[in-house]
C-alpha positions in Angstrom: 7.7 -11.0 13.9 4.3 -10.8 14.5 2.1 -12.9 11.8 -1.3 -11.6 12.8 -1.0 -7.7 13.7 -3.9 -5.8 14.7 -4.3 -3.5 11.8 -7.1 -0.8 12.2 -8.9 0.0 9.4 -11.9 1.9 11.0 -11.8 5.5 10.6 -8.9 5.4 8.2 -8.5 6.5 4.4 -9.0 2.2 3.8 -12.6 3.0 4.9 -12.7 6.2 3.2 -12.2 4.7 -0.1 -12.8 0.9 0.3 -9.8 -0.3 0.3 -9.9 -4.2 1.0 -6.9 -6.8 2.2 -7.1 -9.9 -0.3 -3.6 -11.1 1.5 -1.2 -10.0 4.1 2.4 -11.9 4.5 6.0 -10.6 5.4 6.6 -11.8 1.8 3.5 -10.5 -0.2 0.6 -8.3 0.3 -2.6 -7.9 -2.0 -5.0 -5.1 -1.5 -8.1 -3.8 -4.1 -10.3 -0.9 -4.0 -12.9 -0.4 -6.3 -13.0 2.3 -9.3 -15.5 4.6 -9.5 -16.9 8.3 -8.9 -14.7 8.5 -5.2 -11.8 7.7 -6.8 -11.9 9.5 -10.3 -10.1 13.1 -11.3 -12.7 15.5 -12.8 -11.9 13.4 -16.2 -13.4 10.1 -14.7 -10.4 8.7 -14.8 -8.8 7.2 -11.4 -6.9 9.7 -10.1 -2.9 9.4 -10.0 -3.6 10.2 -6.1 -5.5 7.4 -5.5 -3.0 5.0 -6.9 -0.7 6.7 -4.9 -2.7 5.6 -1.7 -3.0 1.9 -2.7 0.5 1.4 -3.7 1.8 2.4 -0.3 -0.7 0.8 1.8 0.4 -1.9 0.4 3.7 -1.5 1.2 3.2 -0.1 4.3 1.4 -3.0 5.1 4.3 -5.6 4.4 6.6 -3.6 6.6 4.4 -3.6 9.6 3.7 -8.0 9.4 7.6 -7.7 8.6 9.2 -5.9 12.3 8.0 -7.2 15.3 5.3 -4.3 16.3 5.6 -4.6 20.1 8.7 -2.4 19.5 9.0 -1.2 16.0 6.7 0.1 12.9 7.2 1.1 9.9 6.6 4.6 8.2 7.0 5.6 4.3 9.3 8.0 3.6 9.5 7.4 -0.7 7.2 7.1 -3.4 7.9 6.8 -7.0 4.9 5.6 -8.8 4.7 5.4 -12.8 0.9 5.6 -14.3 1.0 3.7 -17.1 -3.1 3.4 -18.0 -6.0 5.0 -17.5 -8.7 3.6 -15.4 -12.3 4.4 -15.4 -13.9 1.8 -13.4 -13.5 -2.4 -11.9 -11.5 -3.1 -9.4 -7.9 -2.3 -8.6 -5.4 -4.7 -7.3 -2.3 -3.9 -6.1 0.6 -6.5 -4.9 3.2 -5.6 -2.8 6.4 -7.3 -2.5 9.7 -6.3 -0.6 13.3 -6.0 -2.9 14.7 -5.5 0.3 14.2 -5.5 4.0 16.6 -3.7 6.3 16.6 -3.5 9.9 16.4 0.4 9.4 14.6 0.9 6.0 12.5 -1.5 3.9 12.1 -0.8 -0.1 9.0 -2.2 -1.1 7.6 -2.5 -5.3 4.2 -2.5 -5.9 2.7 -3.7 -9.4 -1.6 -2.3 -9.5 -3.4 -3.6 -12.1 -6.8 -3.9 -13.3 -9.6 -7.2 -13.1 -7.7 -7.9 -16.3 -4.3 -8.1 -15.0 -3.5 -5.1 -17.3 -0.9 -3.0 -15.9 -2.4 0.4 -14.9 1.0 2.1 -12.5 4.0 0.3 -11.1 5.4 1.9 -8.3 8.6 1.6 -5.4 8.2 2.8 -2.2 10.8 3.3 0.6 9.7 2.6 4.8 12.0 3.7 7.8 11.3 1.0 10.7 11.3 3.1 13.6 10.4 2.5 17.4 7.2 3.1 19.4 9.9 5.0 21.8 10.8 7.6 18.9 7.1 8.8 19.0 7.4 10.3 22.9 10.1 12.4 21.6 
């Protein structure tokens, strides 16, 4: 397992919508973005998409620290995500952690909430480890 892996971030939809990395473990990960205007439905409300995007990075995230990345990475396959608030603007925090990790697929849940801790979605999200060799197929 790789404890340190060489994440990119540049040029990714993390930039795009300032998505930051507050922690990063095989056993947790914590990631925020900030709500405003780029992340808002034409309501001003953060958009369900958004969340979506947050929740799994997050788990995606976990996976990859998780497999040992000279050989393997890790790939979402599922998302459920339940909103359960609106959100207008702060910051949003989401916390992965893994309910189970296979050496095929990894289930991730991730709880997002607001500066508050309020709960503003829940959501699970499913991750097939696959090998750098299934890409030259």
């Amino acid at each position: 397992m790789n404890e340190s892996p060489a994440l990119i971030y540049e040029n990714t939809i993390h930039e795009t919508l300032g998505i930051r990395t507050v922690e990063l473990s095989p056993d947790r990960v914590v990631i925020e973005m900030d709500v405003g205007p780029i992340v808002h439905q034409p309501m001003g409300l953060l958009h369900g998409g958004a969340s979506a995007v947050i929740a799994e990075s997050a788990a995606s995230m976990g996976a990859y620290v998780s497999v040992d990345t000279e050989t393997q990475f890790a790939v979402g396959i599922d998302l459920n995500i339940s909103h359960l608030r609106a959100m207008r603007s702060g910051t949003l925090r989401a916390t992965a952690a893994p309910i189970r990790k296979g050496r095929a697929i990894h289930v991730w849940g991730v709880d997002l909430q607001d500066e508050a801790g309020k709960m503003i979605a829940v959501a699970r999200c499913t991750l097939a480890v696959r090998s750098w060799n299934d890409l030259k197929e």
